[in-house]
TIDRENGU-75889 format. One record per residue (C-alpha): residue in one letter; z, x, y. Coordinates in steps of 0.1 Angstrom, whole numbers, plus 5000, padded with zeros to 4 digits. Layout:
N
AZXY ...
END
This chain:
930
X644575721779 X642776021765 X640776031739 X642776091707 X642676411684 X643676391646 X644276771640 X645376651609 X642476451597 X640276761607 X641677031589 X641576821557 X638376791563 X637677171567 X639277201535 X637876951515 X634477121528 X635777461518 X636677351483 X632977141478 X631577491483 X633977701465 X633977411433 X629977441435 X629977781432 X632677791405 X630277531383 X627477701396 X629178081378 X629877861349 X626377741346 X624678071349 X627478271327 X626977981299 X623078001305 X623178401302 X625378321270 X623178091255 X619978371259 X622278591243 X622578411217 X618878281214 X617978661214 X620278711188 X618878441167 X615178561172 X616178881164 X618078771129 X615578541121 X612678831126 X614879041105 X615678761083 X611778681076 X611079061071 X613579021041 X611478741031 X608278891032 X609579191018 X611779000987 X608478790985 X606679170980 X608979280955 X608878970935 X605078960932 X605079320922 X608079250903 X605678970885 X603179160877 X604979450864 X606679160839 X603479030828 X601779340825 X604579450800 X603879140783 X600679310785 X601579620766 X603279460742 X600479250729 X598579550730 X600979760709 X601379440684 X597379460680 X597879880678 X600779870652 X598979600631 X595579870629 X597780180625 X599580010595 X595880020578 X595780340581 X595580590546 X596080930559 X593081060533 X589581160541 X586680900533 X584281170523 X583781580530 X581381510557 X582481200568 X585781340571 X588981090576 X586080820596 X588080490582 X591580600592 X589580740630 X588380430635 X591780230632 X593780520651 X590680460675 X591480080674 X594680150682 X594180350709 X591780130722 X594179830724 X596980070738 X594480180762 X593179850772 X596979720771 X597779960799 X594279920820 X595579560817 X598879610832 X597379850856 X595079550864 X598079300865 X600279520886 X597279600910 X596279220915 X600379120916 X600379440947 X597079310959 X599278940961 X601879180976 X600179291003 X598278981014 X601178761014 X602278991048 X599278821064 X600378531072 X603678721084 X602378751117 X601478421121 X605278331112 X606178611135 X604678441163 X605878091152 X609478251157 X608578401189 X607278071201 X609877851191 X612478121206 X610578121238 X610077761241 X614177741237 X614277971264 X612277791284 X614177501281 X616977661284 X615477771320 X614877431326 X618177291318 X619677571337 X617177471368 X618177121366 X621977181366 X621477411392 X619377161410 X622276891400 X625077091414 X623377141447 X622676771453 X626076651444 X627476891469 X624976851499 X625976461486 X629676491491 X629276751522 X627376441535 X630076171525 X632476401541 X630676401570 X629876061568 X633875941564 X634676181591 X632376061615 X633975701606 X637475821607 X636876001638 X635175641654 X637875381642 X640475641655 X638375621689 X637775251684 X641775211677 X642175441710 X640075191733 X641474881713 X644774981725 X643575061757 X641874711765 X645274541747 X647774781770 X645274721798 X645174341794 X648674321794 X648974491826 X646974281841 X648173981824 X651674071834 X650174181875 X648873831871 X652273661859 X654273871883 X651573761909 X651873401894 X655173401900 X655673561931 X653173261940 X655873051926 X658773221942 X657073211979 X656472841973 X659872811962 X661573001992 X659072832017 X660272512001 X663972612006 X662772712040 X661272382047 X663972212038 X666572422055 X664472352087 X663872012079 X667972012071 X668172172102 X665671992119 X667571672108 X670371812119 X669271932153 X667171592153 X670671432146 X672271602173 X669271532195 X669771172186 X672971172200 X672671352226 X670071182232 X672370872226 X674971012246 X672471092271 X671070702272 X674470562269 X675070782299 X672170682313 X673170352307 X675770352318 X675370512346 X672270262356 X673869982376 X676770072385 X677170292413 X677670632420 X680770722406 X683070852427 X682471232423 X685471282401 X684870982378 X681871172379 X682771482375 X684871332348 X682371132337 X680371482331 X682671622317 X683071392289 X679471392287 X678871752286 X681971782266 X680071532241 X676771712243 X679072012237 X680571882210 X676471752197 X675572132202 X678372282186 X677371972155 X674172072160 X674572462157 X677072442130 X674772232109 X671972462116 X674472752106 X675072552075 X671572542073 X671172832078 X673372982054 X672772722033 X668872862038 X670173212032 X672273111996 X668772951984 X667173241992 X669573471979 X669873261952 X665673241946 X665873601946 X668073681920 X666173481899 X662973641911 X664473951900 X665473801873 X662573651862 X660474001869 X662874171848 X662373901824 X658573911826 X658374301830 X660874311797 X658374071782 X655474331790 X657374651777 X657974451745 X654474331746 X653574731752 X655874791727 X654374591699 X650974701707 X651675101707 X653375021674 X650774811661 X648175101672 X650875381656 X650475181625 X646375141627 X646575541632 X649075591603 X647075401582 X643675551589 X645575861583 X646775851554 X643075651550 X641475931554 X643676151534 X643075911507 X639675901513 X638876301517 X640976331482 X638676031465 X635676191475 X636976561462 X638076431429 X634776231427 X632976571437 X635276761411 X634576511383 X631176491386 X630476911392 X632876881356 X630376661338 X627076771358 X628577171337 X629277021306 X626476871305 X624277161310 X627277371286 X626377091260 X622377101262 X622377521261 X624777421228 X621577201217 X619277431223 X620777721207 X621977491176 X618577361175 X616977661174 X619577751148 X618677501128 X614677501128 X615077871122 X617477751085 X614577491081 X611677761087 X614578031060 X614577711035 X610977661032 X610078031035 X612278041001 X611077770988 X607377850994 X607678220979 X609578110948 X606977840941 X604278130951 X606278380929 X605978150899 X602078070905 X600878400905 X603478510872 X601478210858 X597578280866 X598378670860 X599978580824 X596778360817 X594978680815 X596278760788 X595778500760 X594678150762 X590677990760 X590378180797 X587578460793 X587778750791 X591478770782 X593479080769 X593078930733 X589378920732 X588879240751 X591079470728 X588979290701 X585779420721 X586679760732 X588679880701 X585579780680 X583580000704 X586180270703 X585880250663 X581880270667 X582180610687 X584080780661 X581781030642 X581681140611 X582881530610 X579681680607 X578581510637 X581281630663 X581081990651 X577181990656 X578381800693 X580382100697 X578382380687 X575382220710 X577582250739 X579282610733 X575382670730 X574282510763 X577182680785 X576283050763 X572683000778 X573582870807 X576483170818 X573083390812 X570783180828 X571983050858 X572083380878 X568183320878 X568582980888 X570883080913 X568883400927 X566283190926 X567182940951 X568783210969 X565783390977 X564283120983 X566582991012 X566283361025 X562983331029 X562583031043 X564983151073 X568783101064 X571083381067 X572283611040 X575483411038 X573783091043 X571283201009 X574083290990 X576282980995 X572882770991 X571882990960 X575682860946 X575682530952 X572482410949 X571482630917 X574782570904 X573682200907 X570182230891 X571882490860 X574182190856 X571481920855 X570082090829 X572882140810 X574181800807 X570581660805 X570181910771 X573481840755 X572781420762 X569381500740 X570781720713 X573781440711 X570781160710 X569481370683 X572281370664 X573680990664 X569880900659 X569380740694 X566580770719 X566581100730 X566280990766 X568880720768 X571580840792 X569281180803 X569481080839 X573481030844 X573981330818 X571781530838 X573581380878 X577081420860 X575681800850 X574581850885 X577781710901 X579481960881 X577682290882 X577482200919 X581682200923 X581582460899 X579682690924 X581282590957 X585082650943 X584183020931 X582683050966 X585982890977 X588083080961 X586283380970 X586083291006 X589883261005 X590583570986 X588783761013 X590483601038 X593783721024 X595083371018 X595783410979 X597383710985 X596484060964 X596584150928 X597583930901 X598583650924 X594983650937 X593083640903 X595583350888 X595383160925 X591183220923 X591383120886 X593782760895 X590982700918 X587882760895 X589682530876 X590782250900 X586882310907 X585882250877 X587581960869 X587281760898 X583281820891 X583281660854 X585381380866 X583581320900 X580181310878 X581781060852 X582980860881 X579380860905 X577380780873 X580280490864 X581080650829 X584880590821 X586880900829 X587381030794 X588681420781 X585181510768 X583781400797 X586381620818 X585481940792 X581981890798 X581981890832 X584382160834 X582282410811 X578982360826 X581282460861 X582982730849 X579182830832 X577782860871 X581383030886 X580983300857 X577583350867 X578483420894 X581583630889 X582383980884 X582784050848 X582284420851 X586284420849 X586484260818 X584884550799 X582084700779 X581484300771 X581784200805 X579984490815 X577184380792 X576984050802 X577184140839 X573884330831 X571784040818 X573283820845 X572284090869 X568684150852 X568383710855 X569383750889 X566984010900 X564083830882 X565283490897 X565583620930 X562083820929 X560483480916 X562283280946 X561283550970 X557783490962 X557983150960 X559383090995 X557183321011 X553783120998 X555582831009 X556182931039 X552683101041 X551082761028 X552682551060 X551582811081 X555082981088 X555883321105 X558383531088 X561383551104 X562483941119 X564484101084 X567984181091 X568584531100 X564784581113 X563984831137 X560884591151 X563484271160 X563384341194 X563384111226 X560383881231 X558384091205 X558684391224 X559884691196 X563584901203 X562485181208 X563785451184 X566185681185 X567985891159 X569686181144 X567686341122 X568786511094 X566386821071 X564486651042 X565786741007 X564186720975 X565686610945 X563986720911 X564386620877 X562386740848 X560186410846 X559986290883 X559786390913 X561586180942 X560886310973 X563586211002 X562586101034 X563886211067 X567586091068 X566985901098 X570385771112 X569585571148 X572585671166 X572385361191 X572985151166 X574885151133 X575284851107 X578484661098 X577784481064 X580684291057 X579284021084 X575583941093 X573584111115 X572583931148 X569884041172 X571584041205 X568484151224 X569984491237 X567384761242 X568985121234 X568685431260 X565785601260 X567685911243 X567586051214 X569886341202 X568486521172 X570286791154 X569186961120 X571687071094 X571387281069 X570987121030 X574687051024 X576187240996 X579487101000 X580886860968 X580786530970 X583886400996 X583386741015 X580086661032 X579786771070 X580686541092 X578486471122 X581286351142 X583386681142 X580186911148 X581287151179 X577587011189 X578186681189 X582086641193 X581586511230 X578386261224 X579186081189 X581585851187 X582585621156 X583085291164 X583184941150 X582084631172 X583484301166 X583883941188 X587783881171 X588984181153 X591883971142 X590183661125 X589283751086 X585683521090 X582883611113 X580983351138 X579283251106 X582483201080 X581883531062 X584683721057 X585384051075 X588084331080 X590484231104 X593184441124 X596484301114 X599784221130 X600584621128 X597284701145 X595884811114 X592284761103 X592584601068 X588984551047 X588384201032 X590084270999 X592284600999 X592584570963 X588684460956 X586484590930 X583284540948 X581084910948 X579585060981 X576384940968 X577584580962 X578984661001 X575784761016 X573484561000 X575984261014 X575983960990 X578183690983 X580483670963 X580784090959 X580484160990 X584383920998 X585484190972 X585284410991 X587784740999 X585284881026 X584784871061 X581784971077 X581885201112 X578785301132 X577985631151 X577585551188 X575585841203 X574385751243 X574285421236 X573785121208 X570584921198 X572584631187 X575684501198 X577884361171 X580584211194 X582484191230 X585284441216 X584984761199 X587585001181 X587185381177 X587985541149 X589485901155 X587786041121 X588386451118 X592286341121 X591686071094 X590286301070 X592386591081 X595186391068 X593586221035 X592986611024 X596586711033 X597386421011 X599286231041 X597385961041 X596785841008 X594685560990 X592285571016 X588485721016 X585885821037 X581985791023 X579785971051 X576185851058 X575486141043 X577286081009 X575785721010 X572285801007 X572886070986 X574185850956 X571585590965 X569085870961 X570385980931 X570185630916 X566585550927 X565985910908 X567385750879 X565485450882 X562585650887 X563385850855 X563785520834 X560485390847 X558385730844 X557085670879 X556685930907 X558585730939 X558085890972 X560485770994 X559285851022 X556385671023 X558285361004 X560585281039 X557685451063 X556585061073 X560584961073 X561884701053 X558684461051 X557084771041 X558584821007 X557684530986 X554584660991 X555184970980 X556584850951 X553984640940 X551184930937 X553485110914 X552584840889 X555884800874 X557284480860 X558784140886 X562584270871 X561784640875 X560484580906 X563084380922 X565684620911 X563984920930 X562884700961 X567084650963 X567885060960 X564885100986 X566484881010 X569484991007 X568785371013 X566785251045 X569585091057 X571885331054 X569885621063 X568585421095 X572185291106 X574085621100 X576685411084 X580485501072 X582585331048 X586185381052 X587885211021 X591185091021 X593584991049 X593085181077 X596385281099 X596685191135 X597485521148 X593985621137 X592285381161 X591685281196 X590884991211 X589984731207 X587884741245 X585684551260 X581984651251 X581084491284 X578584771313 X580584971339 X584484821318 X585685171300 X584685221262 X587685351254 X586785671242 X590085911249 X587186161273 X586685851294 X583085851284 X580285581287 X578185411261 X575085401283 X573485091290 X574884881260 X575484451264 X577284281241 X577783931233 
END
């Protein structure tokens, strides 16, 4: 027999291997769906409970704000029970003339007070409940992280749990893919092991049956030989028989034939014929029984095989059955560990199936725990997060409302007690306040006159010691705005000692810093707001003077309260007007009240005349101090000997005839208009020494005395002469920025390419222009041009503009272009002249010009100071001097108001061998600019 194959047993196992691998990756899905699930929802639960304790925090804000604004209501309304208990005191009736109403002040002053200490109170309350506010979020990050942590703890549990089912799922199945294996390897044996049983049993049988069959075959033989030995010995006996008596007949023959004699041959041949007839007769006896026998023999045998075959038959019936009985029994086995196995495949699925069930609800139910759990420690951290804030809430409405009355001190009670009795103490009697008053309308009078000295003063001082003009001027603002208001405040504290009878010096020193604070921001926000106008950023006109005036103001009032507020005096109205007059005292010191009038006019001229005399007196000063540490005086602006390493430009010029101007009581003679034509002098920004060196050239060309009127003077630029070697041109770094490197503002070409001054509308006057101070010279309508001639000594700038001049002032006398105005160089020093005659008039001196500026601008203090006039006179005609060198020196125009793009060129690069831009292509010579 082969071996045997249970197809059937084999393909239930390939199923029942197929479905353990798809039910393990079903519960494996559900795991990691319910695991993804369950993140979901811890995510979603972090994020609520974030959002959740930001409406804690911010509830516990509210509430804590919301606290102190209750008690510090409770705070005002103490306060206005103390106020309406003083105000019901009150008379409405004057104690005295000079005392005035003092009893019914000092109860509205009470009563204020209270109010007023009431609401600093509540402010106090409300800022310690928002102090409380804002602290309580610092332990929010803590909680914040407490969240995160729990959440992320969940998640990795979660992770675990998810591991471990995963884990789980995997070893049940590689457990029942080995049980499968296992039970089919047994099946597959006891099927084998049935096989070779029924094999050895069938086998057996065989054998067992060869054996019988043999056995009785054995049996059979024995049987037939048996039947064979009888028959022979039957026929044996019979032949033995027949022997016998033959042999009988035979002896009897013998017998008788012994003794007697021969017989006669027929007796004998009778005689032998009855014996052979007997022996005969034995034969035939003898051969019938042995056919008998025989036969006899044969039946047996016949008969002995029949039931040989018989008994095989029998015997191999007996084996079939026996075969029979044992395929049946081994159908059976088979059937049975069929449907064993069957049985057995479907125990160890449903086994597998239960178990991947429980092994996922399992893991379903601990993602549910987790989740729920963290759930519920996030409604635990919600209840005490509530609970904590309310009890928080409550504590702090307690401790702030234990400010307020109680045996705690200081409390509101006893301080409204405290203060309003010191509010009640500063009330004056009438006479008192208007003396107060009258001492400070006095102090800002003097100081409006005075501080131009102050502030010319420290201007000239700065100067001197190096800064630029700009530089001076802010410093001049600024810090002498800050010593005038020192003084100020420091006076009126005295004068108000005086009065209330204290020490005169109590309170000197933060009167005189509060002062200083004061006439300091004073200063800096008219410089400010002249800055700005000049810059264009306040607009024109009116909208400029109420913009200039808001800042003054703002100015003003920042400086009396940031003076109150360094010196730690409570920020109180009189303190603010204070403050604010001794400001606005330095800003109209320093402002232009020649538009104001034959008053302002007035006033300008003794704040001029302070001015001059201050900054004569600082000029002096800083040179011996500079002269007393040894110092070198720095090159002036706008001299001729600033050259490069020491080495002295060398000079070149126009030069035009020498007039003589003559009045009846002086004589002042005119020096050579000498106008460099390499260089010219833009004041509306400071002059920097570039190091340039002109051309050795010099063009010179003498006019005759002009008797044109004034605004018809000959121009040198349209002279048939000169029409191809002067050029007038203005030099700048960024022609369209309204401040210089320095912060000074400038003109500026405009978004139209047109070249606008620093104040279109300004009142400053050419003189205020050239002499080129701060804060006149940012209100200013001019713009200052230079004639270029073969080249300029200083370069004011990598760009340049030309200005086509004849066509300008062809079409301001055709009355095309209009509200614009050209003052030659020639016009310039012609009013200057005219002025230093009249200044020579007024003084009764003989001033020779010439000889004044013959040493350059170091040259004319000098000068002055052998004419023996006094520091004021002096100063003012050291100023004219200066001016008339500088103009006469730099050949300078003013063009005033907004000049037109189509009248200019440029801007170009002032750079050697790039194009000048002149419309003849020409060169500027060996100019550099920076």
């Amino acid at each position: 027999m082969a071996a045997i194959k249970f197809d059937d047993k084999g393909h239930k196992y390939q199923v029942a291997l197929a479905t353990t691998s798809q039910t393990t990756a079903t519960g494996r899905q559900k795991v990691e769906t319910e695991h993804t699930t369950s993140l979901q929802k811890l995510a979603e639960s972090e994020n609520n409970q974030l959002a959740r304790m930001e409406e804690f925090y911010a509830q516990a804000g509210e509430k804590y704000r919301a606290a102190g604004e209750k008690v510090g209501n409770e705070a005002i309304a103490l306060g206005e029970q103390k106020a309406s208990a003083w105000e019901s005191q009150i008379k409405n009736e004057d104690d005295s003339i000079l005392d005035g109403p003092l009893t019914d002040n000092r109860l509205r002053a009470k009563a204020e007070a209270a109010r007023e200490v009431a609401k600093q109170y509540k402010k106090g309350l409300i800022q310690e409940a928002k102090k409380q506010a804002d602290a309580v979020g610092q332990g929010k990050a803590k909680d914040i992280a407490a969240i995160h942590n729990v959440a992320n703890q969940s998640r990795q549990q979660l992770q675990t749990l998810q591991q471990q089912s995963l884990d789980n799922l995997n070893a049940v199945e590689q457990q029942v893919l080995s049980q499968l294996e296992q039970a089919q390897t047994q099946l597959t044996q006891t099927a084998n092991q049935t096989r070779q049983t029924t094999l050895q049993t069938l086998n057996q049988q065989e054998v067992a049956q060869m054996q019988l069959l043999d056995a009785y075959g054995q049996r059979q033989v024995l049987a037939i030989d048996r039947d064979a030995q009888k028959a022979i010995a039957s026929i044996q006996a019979g032949i033995n028989q027949a022997t016998t008596n033959l042999q009988t007949v035979l002896q009897d023959t013998q017998n008788q034939l012994q003794g007697m004699p021969a017989p006669p041959p027929e007796e004998l041949s009778a005689a032998l014929a009855d014996i052979l007839a007997q022996f005969d007769n034995a034969v035939a006896q003898v051969q019938n029984q042995t056919e008998q026998g025989i036969a006899a023999s044969e039946q047996g045998i016949i008969g002995g095989g029949q039931q040989v075959v018989t008994g095989v038959r029998a015997i191999a019936q007996t084996g079939l059955q026996e075969s029979a009985a044992v395929a049946e029994q081994a159908k059976t086995t088979l059937t049975n560990l069929h449907q064993g196995a069957i049985n057995t495949f479907n125990q160890i699925q449903q086994t597998f199936t239960t178990t991947i069930t429980k092994t996922s609800e399992t893991a379903f139910t601990g993602f549910a725990q987790t989740t729920q759990g963290v759930d519920t420690a996030f409604n635990q951290v919600n209840q005490n997060l509530d609970s904590n804030f309310q009890k928080a809430t409550n504590d702090l409405e307690t401790g702030l409302r234990g400010a307020l009355q109680g045996s705690k001190q200081p409390n509101l009670e006893s301080d409204i007690e405290k203060y309003a009795q010191e509010a009640a103490e500063q009330e004056q009697p009438r006479w008192k306040t208007v003396l107060k008053v009258l001492l400070v309308i006095a102090v800002i009078v003097v100081a409006i006159v005075v501080a131009p000295a102050v502030i010319g003063a420290v201007g000239a001082v700065a100067g001197a010691l190096g800064a630029s003009a700009a530089a001076a001027g802010t410093i001049g603002a600024v810090v002498g705005g800050a010593i005038v208001g020192a003084v100020a405040g420091a006076v009126i504290q005295v004068g108000n000692n005086a009065i209330d009878g204290k020490n005169l010096l109590d309170g000197v020193g933060k009167a005189a810093l509060v002062g200083a604070i004061g006439g300091a921001l004073g200063g800096a926000g008219g410089a400010l707001g002249n800055a700005l106008g000049q810059a264009g950023k306040l607009g024109a006109g009116l909208t400029q003077s109420v913009l200039k005036f808001g800042i003054d103001v703002a100015f003003d009032i920042a400086g009396g309260i940031a003076g109150d507020l360094a010196v730690g005096n409570p920020i109180t109205v009189e303190g603010i007007l204070i403050g604010a007059g001794i400001g606005a005292a330095v800003q109209i010191s320093t402002a232009n009240l020649g538009r104001l009038g034959k008053f302002g006019r007035n006033v300008e001229g003794m704040q001029t005349r302070t001015f001059q005399a201050g900054e004569q007196f600082g000029t002096s000063l800083g040179g011996k101090v500079k002269g007393a540490f040894g110092g070198v005086d720095a090159p002036k602006v706008g001299s001729t000997d600033a050259g490069v390493g020491g080495v002295k430009t060398p000079e070149t010029g126009v030069r035009y005839p020498q007039t003589e101007v003559t009045d009846p009581q002086s004589q002042v003679k005119s020096p050579p208009a000498e106008t460099s034509t390499g260089r010219g002098t833009q004041l509306d920004e400071p002059e920097t020494d570039t190091g340039s060196v002109r051309q050795d050239t010099t063009t010179e060309t003498t006019q005759p005395p002009s008797t044109k009127s004034p605004g018809e003077e000959q121009n040198l630029a349209t002279t048939a002469k000169n029409q191809e070697q002067i050029r007038i041109i203005r030099q700048d770094n960024d022609f369209a920025s309204p401040v210089n490197d320095k912060g000074n503002t400038k003109s500026r070409i405009a978004d139209d390419g047109s070249l606008v001054p620093t104040n279109p509308d300004g009142s400053a006057t050419y003189i205020e222009h050239i002499y080129g101070g701060y804060p006149a010279k940012g209100d200013s309508p001019y713009t200052s041009f230079m004639v270029e001639s073969g080249g300029v000594a200083k370069a004011y700038g990598a760009f340049e503009v030309e200005l086509d001049l004849p066509r300008l002032q062809a079409d301001i006398a055709s009355g095309k272009l209009k509200n614009v105005e050209v003052l030659a160089p020639e016009k310039i020093s012609g009013m200057i002249k005219e002025e230093i005659a009249q200044i020579a008039t007024s003084f009764n001196k003989n001033i020779d010009v010439d000889t004044a500026i013959a040493k350059g601008p170091q040259g004319i203090p000098d000068y002055v100071a052998s004419l023996g006039l006094s520091k004021k006179q002096s100063s003012k005609l050291v100023r004219k001097l200066q001016a008339y060198y500088n103009t006469t020196r730099d050949s300078e125009y003013l063009i005033k108001g907004t000049i037109p793009a189509t009248y200019l060129q440029g801007p170009y690069s002032t750079k050697v061998g790039e194009p000048s831009g002149t419309a003849g292509g020409g060169n500027k010579g060996g100019s550099t600019g920076e």
